[in-house]
KEKE-3310 file (N, C-alpha, C; in steps of 0.2 Angstrom, whole numbers, plus 5000, padded with zeros to 4 digits):
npx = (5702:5702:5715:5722:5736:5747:5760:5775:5784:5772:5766:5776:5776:5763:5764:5773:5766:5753:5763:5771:5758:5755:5763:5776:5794:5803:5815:5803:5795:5798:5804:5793:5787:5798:5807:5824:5827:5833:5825:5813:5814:5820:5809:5798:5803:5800:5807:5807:5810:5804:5800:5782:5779:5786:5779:5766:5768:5771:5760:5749:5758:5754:5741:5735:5728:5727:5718:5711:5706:5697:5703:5701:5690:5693:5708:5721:5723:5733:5740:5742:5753:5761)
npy = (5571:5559:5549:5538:5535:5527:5527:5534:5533:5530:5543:5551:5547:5553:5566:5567:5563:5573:5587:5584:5584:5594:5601:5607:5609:5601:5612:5623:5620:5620:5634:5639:5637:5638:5630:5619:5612:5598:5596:5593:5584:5571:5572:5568:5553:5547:5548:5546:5554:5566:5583:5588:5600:5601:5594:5598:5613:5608:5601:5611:5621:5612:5613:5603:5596:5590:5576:5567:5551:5538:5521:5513:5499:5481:5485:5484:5490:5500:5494:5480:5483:5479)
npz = (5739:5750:5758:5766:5777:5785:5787:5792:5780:5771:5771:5769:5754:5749:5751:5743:5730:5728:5727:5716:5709:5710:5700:5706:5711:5725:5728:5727:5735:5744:5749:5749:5760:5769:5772:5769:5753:5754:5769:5765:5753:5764:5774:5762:5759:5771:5784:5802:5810:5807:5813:5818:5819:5805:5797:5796:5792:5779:5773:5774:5766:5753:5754:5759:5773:5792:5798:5810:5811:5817:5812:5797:5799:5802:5804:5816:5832:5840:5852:5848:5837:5845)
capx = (5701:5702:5718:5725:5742:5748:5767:5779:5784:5764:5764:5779:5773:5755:5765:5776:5762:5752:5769:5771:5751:5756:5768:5781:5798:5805:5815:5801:5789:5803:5805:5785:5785:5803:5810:5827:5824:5837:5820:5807:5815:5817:5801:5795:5806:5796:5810:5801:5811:5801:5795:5777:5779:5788:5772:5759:5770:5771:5754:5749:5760:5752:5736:5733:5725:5727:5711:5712:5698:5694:5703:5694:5687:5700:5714:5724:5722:5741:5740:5741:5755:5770)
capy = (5564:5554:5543:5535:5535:5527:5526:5539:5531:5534:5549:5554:5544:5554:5572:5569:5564:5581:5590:5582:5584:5603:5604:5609:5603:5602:5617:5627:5619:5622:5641:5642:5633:5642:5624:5617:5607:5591:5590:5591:5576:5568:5570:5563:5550:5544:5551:5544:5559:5574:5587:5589:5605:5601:5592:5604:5617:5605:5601:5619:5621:5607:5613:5599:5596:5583:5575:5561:5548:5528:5519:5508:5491:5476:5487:5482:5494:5502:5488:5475:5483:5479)
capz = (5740:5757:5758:5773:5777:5793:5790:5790:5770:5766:5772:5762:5746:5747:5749:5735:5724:5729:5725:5709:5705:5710:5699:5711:5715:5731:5730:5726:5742:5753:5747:5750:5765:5774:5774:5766:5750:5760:5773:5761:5753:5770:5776:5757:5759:5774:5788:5806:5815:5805:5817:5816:5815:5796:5793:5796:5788:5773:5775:5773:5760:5749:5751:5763:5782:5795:5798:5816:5812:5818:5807:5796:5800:5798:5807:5820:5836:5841:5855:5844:5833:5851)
cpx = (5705:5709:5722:5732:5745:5756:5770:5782:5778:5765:5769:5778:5768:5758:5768:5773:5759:5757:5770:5763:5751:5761:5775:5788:5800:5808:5809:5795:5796:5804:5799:5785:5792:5805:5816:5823:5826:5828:5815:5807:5817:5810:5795:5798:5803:5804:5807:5803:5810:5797:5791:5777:5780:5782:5769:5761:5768:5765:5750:5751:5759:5745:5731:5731:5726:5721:5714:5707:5700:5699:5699:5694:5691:5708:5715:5724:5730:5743:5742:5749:5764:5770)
cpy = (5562:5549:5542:5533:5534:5525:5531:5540:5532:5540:5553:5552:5550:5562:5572:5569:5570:5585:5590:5582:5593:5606:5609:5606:5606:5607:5622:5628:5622:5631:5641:5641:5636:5633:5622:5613:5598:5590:5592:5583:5570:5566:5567:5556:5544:5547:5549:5551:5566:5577:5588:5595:5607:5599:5596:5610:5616:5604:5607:5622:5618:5610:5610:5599:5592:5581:5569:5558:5540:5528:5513:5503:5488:5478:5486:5491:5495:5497:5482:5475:5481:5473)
cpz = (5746:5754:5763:5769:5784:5793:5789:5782:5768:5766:5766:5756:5746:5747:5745:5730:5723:5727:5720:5705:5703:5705:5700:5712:5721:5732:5731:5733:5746:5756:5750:5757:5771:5776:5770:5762:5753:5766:5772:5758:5760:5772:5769:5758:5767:5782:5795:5812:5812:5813:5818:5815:5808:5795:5791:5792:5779:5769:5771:5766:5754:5747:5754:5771:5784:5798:5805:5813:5815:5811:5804:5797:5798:5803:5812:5826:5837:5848:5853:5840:5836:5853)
residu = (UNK:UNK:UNK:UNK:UNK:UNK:UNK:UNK:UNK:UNK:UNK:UNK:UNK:UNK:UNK:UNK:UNK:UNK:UNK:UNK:UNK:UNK:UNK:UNK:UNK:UNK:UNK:UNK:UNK:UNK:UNK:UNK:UNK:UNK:UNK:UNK:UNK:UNK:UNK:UNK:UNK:UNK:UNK:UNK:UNK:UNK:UNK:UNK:UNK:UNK:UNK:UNK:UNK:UNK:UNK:UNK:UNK:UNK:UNK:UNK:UNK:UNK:UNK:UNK:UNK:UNK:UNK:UNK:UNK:UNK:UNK:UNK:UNK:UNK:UNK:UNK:UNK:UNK:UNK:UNK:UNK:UNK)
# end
């Protein structure tokens, strides 16, 4: 299922929930994923100075991909948000 995520808080909210769908706790992704469990809960926690690197790890780890797309109709261009 498709869900947008444009803050660094979505982003942590939506892999915590996949995490918790997985049955997983943090230690156990962080062991999978070669990450401390302290920046697993950051980067759930919405953290804005995750590495992308921990993302995609995370990502990966979950199960999960990053997909770029338009955002949808109604939203505010990155122009608009300074």
């Amino acid at each position: 299922m498709d869900q947008p995520a444009r803050t660094p808080r979505q982003i942590g909210a939506a892999l915590k929930r996949r995490r918790k769908l997985l049955g997983m706790s943090q230690d156990k992704l962080g062991t999978r994923v070669r990450l401390r469990q302290a920046t697993i809960s950051k980067l759930e926690a919405g953290d804005p100075g995750t590495k992308l690197s921990t993302l995609l790890d995370t990502l990966a780890g979950l199960g999960l991909e990053l997909v770029i797309r338009e955002r949808s109709s109604g939203q505010p261009d990155i122009e608009d948000l300074f």
